[in-house]
N, CA, C and O atoms as CSV, one atom per row, in Angstrom:
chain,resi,resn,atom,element,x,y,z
A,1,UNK,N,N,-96.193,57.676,-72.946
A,1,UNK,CA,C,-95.370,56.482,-72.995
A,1,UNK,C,C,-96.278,55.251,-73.065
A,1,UNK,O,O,-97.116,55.107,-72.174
A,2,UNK,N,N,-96.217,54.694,-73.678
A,2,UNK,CA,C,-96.857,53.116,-74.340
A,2,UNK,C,C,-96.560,51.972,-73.463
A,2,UNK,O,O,-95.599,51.223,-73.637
A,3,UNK,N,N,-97.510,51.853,-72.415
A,3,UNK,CA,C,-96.823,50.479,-71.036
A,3,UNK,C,C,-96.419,49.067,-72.315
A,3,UNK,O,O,-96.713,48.988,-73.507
A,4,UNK,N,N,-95.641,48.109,-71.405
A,4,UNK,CA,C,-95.235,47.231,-71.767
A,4,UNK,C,C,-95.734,46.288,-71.125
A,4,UNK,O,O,-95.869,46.197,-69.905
A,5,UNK,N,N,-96.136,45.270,-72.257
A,5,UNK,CA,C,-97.339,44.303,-72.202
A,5,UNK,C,C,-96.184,42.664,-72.413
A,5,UNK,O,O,-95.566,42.192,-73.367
A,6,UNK,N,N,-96.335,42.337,-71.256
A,6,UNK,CA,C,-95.031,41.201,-71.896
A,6,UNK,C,C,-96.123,39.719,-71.538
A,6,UNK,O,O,-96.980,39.684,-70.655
A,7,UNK,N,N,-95.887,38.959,-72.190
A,7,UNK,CA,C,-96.807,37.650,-71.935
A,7,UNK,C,C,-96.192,36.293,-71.146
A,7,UNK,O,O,-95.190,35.626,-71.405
A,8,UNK,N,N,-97.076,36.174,-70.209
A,8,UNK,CA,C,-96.859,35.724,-68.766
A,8,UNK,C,C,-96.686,33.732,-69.757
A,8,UNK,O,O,-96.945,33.312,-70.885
A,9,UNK,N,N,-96.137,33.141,-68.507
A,9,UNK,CA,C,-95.307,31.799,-69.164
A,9,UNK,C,C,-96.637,30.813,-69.431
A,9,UNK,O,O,-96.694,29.719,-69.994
A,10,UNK,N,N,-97.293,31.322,-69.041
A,10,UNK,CA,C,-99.154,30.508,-69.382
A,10,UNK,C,C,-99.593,30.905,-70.608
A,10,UNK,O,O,-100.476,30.148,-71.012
A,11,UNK,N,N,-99.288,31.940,-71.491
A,11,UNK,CA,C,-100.016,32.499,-72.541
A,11,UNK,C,C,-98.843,31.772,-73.460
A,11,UNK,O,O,-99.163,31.049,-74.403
A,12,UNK,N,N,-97.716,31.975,-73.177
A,12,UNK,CA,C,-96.864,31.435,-74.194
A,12,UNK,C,C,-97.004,30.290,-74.054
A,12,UNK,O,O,-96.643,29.766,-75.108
A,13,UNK,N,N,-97.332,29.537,-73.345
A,13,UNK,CA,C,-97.260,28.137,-73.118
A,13,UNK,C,C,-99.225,27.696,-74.597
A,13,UNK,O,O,-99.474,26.941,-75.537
A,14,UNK,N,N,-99.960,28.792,-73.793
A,14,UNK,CA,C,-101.252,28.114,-74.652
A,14,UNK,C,C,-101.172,29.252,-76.454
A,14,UNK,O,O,-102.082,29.474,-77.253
A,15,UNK,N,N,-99.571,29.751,-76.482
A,15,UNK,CA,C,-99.799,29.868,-77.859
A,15,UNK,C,C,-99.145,28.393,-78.221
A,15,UNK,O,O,-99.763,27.459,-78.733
A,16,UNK,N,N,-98.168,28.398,-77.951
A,16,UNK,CA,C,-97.579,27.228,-78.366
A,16,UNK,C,C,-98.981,25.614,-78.573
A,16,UNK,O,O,-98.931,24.831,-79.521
A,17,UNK,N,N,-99.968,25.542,-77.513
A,17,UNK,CA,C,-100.565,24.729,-77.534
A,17,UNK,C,C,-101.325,24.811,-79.233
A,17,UNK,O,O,-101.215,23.977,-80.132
A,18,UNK,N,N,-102.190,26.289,-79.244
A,18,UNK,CA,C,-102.776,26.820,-79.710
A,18,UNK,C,C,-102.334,26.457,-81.849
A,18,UNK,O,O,-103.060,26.262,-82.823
A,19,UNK,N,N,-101.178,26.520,-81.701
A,19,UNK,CA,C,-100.218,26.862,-82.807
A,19,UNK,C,C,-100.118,25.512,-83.406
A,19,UNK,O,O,-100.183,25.313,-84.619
A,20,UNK,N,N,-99.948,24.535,-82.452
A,20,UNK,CA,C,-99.523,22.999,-82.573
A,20,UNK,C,C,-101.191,22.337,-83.313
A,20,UNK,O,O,-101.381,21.747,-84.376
A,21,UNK,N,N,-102.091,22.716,-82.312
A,21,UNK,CA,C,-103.550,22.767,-82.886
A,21,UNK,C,C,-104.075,22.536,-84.401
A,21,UNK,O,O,-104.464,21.620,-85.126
A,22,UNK,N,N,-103.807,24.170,-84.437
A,22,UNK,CA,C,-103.674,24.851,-85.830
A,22,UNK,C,C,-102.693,24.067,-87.019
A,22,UNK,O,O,-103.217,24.302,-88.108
A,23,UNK,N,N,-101.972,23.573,-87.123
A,23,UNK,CA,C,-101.104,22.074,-87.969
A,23,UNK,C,C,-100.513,21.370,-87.668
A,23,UNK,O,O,-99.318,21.094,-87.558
A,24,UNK,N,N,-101.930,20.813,-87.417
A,24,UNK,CA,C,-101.781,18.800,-86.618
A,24,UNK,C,C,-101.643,18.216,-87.283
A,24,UNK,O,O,-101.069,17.141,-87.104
A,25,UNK,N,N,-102.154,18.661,-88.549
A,25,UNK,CA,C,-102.613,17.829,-89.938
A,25,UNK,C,C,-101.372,18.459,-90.958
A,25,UNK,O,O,-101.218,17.930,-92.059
A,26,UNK,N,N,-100.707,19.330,-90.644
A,26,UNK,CA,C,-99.745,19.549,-91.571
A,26,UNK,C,C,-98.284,18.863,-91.751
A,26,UNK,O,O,-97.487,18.851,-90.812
A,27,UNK,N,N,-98.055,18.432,-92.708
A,27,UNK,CA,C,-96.294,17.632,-92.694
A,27,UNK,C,C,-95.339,18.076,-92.430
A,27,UNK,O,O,-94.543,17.591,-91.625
A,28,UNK,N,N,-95.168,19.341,-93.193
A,28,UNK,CA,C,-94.456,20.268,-93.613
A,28,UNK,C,C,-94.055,20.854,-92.581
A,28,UNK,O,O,-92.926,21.344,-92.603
A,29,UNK,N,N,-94.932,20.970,-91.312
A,29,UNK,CA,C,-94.382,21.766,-89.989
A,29,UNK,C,C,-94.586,20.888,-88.595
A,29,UNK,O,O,-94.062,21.167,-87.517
A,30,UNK,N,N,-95.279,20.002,-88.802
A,30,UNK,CA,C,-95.617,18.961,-87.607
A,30,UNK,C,C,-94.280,18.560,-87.117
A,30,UNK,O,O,-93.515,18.048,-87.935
A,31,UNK,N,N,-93.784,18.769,-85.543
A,31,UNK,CA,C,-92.951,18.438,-85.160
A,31,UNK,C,C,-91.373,18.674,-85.796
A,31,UNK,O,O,-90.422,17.977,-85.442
A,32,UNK,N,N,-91.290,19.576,-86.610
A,32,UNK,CA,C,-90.379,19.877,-87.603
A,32,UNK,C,C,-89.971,22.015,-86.916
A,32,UNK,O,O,-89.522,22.748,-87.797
A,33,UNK,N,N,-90.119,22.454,-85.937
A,33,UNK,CA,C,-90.316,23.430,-85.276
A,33,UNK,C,C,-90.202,23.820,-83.998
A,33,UNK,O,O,-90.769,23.224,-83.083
A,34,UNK,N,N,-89.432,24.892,-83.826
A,34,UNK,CA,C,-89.657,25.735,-82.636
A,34,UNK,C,C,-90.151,26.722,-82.235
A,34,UNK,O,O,-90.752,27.231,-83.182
A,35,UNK,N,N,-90.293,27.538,-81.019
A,35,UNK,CA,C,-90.467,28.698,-81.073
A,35,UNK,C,C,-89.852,29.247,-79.918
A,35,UNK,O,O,-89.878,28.883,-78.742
A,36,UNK,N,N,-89.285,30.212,-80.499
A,36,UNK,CA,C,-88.699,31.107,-79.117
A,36,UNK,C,C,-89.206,32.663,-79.178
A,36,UNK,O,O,-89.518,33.432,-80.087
A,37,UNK,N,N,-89.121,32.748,-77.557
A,37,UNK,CA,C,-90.423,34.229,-77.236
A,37,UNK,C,C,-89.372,35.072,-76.766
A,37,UNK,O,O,-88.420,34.417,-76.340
A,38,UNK,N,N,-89.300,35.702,-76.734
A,38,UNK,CA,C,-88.526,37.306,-76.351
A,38,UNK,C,C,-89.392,38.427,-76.584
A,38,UNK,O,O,-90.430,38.551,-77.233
A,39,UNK,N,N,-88.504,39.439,-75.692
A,39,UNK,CA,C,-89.480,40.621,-75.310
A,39,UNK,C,C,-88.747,41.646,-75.606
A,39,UNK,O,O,-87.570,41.920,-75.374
A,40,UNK,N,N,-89.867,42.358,-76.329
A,40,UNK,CA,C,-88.836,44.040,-77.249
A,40,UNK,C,C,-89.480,44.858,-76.039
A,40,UNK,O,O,-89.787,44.526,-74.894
A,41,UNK,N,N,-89.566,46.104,-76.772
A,41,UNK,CA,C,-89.324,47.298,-75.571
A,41,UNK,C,C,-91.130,47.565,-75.438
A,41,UNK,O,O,-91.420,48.183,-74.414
A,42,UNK,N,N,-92.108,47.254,-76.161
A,42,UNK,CA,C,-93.684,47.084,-76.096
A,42,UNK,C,C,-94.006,46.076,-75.738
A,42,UNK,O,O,-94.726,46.056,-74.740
A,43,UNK,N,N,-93.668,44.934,-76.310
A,43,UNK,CA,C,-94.289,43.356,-75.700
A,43,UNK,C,C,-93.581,42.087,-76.031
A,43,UNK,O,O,-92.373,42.107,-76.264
A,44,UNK,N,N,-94.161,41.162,-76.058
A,44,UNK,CA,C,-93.374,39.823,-76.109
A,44,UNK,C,C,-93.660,39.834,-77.758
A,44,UNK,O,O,-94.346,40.491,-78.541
A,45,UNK,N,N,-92.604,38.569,-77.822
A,45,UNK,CA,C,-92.780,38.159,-79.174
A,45,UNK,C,C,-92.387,36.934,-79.724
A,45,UNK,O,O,-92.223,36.105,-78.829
A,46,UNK,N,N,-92.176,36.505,-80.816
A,46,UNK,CA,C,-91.699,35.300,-80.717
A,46,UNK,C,C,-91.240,34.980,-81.981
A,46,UNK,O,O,-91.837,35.649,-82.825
A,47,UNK,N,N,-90.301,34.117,-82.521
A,47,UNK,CA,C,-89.661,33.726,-83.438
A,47,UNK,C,C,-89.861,32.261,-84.160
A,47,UNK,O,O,-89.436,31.450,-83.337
A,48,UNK,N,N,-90.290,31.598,-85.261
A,48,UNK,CA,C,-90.029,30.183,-85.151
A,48,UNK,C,C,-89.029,29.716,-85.826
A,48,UNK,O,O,-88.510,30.393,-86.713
A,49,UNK,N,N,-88.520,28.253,-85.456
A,49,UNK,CA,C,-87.379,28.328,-86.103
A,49,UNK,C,C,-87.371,26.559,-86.667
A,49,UNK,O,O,-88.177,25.776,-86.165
A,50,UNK,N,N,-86.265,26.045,-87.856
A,50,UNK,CA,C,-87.062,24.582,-88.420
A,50,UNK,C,C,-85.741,24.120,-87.135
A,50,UNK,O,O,-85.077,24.778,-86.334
A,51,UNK,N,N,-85.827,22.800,-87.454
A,51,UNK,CA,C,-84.841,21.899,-86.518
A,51,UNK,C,C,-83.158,22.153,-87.116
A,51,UNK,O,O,-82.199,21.827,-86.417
A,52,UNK,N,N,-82.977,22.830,-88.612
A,52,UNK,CA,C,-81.810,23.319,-89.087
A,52,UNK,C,C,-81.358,24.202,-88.353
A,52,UNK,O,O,-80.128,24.195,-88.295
A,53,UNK,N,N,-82.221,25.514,-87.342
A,53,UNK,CA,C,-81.830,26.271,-86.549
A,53,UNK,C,C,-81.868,27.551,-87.189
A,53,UNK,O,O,-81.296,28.529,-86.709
A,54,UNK,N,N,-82.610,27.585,-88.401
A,54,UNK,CA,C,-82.958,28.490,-89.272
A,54,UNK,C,C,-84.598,29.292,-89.117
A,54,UNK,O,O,-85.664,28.714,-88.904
A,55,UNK,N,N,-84.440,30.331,-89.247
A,55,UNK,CA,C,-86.058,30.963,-89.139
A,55,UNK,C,C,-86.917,30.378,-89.901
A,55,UNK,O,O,-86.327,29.771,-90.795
A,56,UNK,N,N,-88.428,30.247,-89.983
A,56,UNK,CA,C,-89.407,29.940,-90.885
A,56,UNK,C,C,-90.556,30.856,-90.720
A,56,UNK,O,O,-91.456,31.016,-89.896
A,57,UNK,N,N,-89.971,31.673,-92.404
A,57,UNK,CA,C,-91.364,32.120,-92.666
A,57,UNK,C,C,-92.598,31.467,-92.559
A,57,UNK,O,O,-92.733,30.613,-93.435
A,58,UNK,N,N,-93.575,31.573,-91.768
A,58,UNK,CA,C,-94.696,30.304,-91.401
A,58,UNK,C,C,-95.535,30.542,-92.486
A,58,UNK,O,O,-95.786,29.531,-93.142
A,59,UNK,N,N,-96.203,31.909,-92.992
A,59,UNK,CA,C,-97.340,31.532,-93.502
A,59,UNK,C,C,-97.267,31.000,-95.200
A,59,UNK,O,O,-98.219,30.787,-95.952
A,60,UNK,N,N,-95.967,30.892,-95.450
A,60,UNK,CA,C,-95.339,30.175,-96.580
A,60,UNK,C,C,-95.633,28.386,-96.531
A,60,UNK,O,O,-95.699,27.637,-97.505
A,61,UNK,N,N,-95.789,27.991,-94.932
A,61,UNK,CA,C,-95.457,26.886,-94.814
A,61,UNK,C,C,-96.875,26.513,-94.615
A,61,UNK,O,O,-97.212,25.351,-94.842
A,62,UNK,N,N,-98.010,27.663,-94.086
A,62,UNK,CA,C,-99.380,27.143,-93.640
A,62,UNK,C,C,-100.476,27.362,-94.745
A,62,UNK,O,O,-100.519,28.360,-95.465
A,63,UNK,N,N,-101.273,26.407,-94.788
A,63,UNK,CA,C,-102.817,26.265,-95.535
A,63,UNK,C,C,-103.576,27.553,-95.727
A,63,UNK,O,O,-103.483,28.398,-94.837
A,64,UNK,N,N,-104.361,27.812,-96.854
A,64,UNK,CA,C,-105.183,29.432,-96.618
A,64,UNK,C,C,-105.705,29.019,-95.184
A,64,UNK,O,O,-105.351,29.771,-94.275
A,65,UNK,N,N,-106.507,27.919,-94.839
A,65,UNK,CA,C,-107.246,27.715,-93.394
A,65,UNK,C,C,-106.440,27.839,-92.076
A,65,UNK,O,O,-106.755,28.175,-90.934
A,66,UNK,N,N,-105.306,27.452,-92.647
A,66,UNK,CA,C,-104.029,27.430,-91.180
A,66,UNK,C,C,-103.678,28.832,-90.789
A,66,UNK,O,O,-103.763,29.273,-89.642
A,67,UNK,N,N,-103.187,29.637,-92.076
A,67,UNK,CA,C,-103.446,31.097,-91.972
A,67,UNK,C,C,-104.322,31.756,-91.268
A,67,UNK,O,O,-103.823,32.360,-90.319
A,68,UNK,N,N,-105.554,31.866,-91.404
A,68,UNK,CA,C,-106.333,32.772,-90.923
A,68,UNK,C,C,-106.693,32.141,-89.559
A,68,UNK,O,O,-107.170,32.833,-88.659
A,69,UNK,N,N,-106.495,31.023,-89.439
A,69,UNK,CA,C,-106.564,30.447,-87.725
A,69,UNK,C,C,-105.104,31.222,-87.158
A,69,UNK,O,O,-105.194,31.909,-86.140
A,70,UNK,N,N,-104.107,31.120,-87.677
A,70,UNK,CA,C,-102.715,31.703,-87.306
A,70,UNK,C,C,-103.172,33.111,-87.218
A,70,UNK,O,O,-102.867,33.632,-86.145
A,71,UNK,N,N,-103.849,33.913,-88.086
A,71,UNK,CA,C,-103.438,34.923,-87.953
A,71,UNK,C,C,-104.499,35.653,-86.565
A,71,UNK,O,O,-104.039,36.530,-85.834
A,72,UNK,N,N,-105.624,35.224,-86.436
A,72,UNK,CA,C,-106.594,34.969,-85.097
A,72,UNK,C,C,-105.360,34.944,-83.798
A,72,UNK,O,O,-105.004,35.811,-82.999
A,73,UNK,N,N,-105.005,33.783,-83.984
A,73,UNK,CA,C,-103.650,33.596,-82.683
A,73,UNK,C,C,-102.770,34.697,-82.225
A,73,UNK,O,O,-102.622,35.169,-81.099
A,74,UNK,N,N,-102.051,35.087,-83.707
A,74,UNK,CA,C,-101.062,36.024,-83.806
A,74,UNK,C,C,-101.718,37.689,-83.041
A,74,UNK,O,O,-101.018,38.570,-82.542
A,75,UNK,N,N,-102.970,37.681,-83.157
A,75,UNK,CA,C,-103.712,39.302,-82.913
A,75,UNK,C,C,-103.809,39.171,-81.741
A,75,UNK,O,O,-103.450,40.149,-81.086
A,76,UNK,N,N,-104.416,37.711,-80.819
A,76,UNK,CA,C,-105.094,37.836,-79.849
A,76,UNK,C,C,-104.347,37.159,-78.631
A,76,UNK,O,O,-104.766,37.436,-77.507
A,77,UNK,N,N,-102.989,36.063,-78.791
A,77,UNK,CA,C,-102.256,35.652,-78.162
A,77,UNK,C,C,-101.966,36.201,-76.725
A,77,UNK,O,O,-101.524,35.422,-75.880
A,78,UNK,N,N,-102.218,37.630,-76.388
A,78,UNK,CA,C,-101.739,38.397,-75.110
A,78,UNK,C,C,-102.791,38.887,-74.746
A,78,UNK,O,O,-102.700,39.672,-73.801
A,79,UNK,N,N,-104.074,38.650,-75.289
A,79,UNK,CA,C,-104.972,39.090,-74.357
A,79,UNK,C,C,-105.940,38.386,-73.268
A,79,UNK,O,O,-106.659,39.076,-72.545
């Protein structure tokens, strides 16, 4: 059985920091975003969503550079 790894309100708090970081400099998503975290049956997770209340595919919305900083975040966020 595969323990469940759920991420404590400090990690979500420094992805969120982390994320905001990562496109400071972007228009397209600066302050235009949410994120909400929920937890499946392995670990936490999280959703973003625009201010319409609609999902956003992010890496549609992020820089090749914003990407691969995102995707760093996305691997290592819970550890």
């Amino acid at each position: 059985m595969v323990a469940k790894t759920t991420a404590t309100a400090i990690q979500k708090e420094n992805f969120k920091l982390r994320f905001a970081e990562i496109i400071k400099n972007n228009s397209n998503l600066k302050d235009k975003y949410t994120i909400q975290f929920f937890e499946t049956a392995q670990k936490s997770n999280y959703v973003f969503y625009g201010l319409n209340g609609k999902t956003i595919n992010i890496l549609l919305a992020l820089t090749l550079e914003e990407a691969e900083k995102y995707k760093t975040l996305k691997f290592d966020w819970q550890n």
